[in-house]
N, C-alpha and C positions, 0 to 999 in steps of 0.2 A: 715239444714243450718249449722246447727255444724262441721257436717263432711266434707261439700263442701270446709269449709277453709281449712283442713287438706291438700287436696287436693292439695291447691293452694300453703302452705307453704312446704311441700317435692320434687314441682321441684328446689324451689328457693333456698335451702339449697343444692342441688346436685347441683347447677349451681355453687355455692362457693366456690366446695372441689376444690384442687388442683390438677391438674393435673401432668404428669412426665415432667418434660423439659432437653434436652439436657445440657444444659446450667448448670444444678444442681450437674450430675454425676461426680462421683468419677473421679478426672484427675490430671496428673502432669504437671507443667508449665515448660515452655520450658527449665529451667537452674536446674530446680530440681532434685531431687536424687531420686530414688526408686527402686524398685526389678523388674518392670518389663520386666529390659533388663540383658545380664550378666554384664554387664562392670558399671551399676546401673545408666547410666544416664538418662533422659526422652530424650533429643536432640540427633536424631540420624545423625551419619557423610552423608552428601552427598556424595552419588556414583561417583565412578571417573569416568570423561568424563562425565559429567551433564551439561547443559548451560542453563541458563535461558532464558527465551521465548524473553526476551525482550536486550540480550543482547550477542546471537547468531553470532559469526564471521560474516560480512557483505563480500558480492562481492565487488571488487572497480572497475570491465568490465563487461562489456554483458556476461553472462556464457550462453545468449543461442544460439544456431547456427545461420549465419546473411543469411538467405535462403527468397526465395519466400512468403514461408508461413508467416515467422515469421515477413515479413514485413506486408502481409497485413493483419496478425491480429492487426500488432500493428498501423495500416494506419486506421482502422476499431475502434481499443479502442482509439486512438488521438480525430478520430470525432464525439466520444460521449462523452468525459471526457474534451478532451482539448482545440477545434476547437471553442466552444464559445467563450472564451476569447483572445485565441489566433492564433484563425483564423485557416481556411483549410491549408496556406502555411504556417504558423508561424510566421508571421508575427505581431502579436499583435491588428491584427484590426480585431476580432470578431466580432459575433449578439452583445455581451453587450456592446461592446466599441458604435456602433452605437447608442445605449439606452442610452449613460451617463456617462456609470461605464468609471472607467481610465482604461487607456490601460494596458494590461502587456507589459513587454518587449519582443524585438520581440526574437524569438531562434537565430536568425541569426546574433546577434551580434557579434564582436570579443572574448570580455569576455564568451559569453555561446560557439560559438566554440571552445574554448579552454578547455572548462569547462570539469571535466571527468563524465564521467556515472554515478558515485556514486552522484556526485553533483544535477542531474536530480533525479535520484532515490529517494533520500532523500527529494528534495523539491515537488515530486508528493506524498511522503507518509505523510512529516510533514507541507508541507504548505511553502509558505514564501510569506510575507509580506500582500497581500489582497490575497491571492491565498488559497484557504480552504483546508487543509488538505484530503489525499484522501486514507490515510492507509485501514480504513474501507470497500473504496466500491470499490479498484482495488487492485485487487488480485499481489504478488510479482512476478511474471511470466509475467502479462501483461503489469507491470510497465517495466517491461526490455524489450517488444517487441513495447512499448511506444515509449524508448528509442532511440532502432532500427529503428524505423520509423525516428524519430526528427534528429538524424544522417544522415536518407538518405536525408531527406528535406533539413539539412544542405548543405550536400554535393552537391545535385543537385544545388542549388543556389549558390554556392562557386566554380562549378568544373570548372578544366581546360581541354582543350584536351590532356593536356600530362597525363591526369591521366584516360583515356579511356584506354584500352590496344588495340595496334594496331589493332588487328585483328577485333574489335568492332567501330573502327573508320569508322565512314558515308564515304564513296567514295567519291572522286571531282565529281565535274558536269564538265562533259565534252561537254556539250552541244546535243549531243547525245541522239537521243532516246533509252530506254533497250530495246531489240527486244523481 
């Protein structure tokens, strides 16, 4: 019996010692002085041309081509990201609005027509007002083919025929059948 406590008291004494922690090592704080560099300071200069992740020159236009594709990816991420709230056309009466939730406003306003890209861009990454920020889960590439889309919806609900180019312009009906 004597010995079995021995036993028992040698893990519990190794469970005590301490271990190495980063936390403990030899280090300079950031305004300190020491040998480890030639010039002796611990802070070293940031590299020219460096930008911080979060504070990166922004686009204030579409940088991406305004093509087929790029609409209907961005026709495709609208009606998983933005079409509940504000509806297939943009109009602001989505599935939520029928539930309850307040309407957004529609895109088709004069104020968001006029609005520039950046203005979209910013409000699908940070949010505004009941609208949940979306930085996280749409990637910056699909916010601007987002974009591209909300543009074309603009425009198709706002165009005029002078802004077709001739050559795209529907034929009169002349009463005629096409043979």
């Amino acid at each position: 019996m004597k010995y079995w406590s021995w036993w028992l008291l040698v893990p519990a004494l190794l469970c005590g010692c301490e271990q190495p922690d980063m936390a403990d090592q030899p280090r300079l704080e950031t305004y300190e002085t020491g040998a480890a560099f030639n010039d002796g300071l611990a802070a070293r200069p940031v590299p020219e041309g460096t930008v911080a992740r979060d504070q990166r020159p922004a686009a204030t236009e579409n940088p991406l081509p305004i093509n087929h594709e790029t609409l209907a990816h961005g026709r495709e991420r609208f009606n998983v990201f933005c079409a509940p709230c504000h509806g297939r056309n943009g109009r602001g009466q989505g599935v939520i609005v029928q539930r309850g939730f307040p309407a957004p406003p529609s895109l088709h306003l004069p104020r968001l027509r006029q609005a520039g890209d950046r203005h979209f861009y910013q409000v699908i990454r940070d949010g505004y007002g009941a609208m949940y920020a979306y930085a996280s889960r749409v990637p910056e590439d699909e916010r601007w083919a987002i974009i591209a889309y909300i543009r074309s919806l603009q425009l198709s609900r706002n165009a005029r025929l002078d802004d077709v180019p001739r050559d795209r312009r529907p034929l009169p009906d002349t009463g005629e059948a096409s043979p």
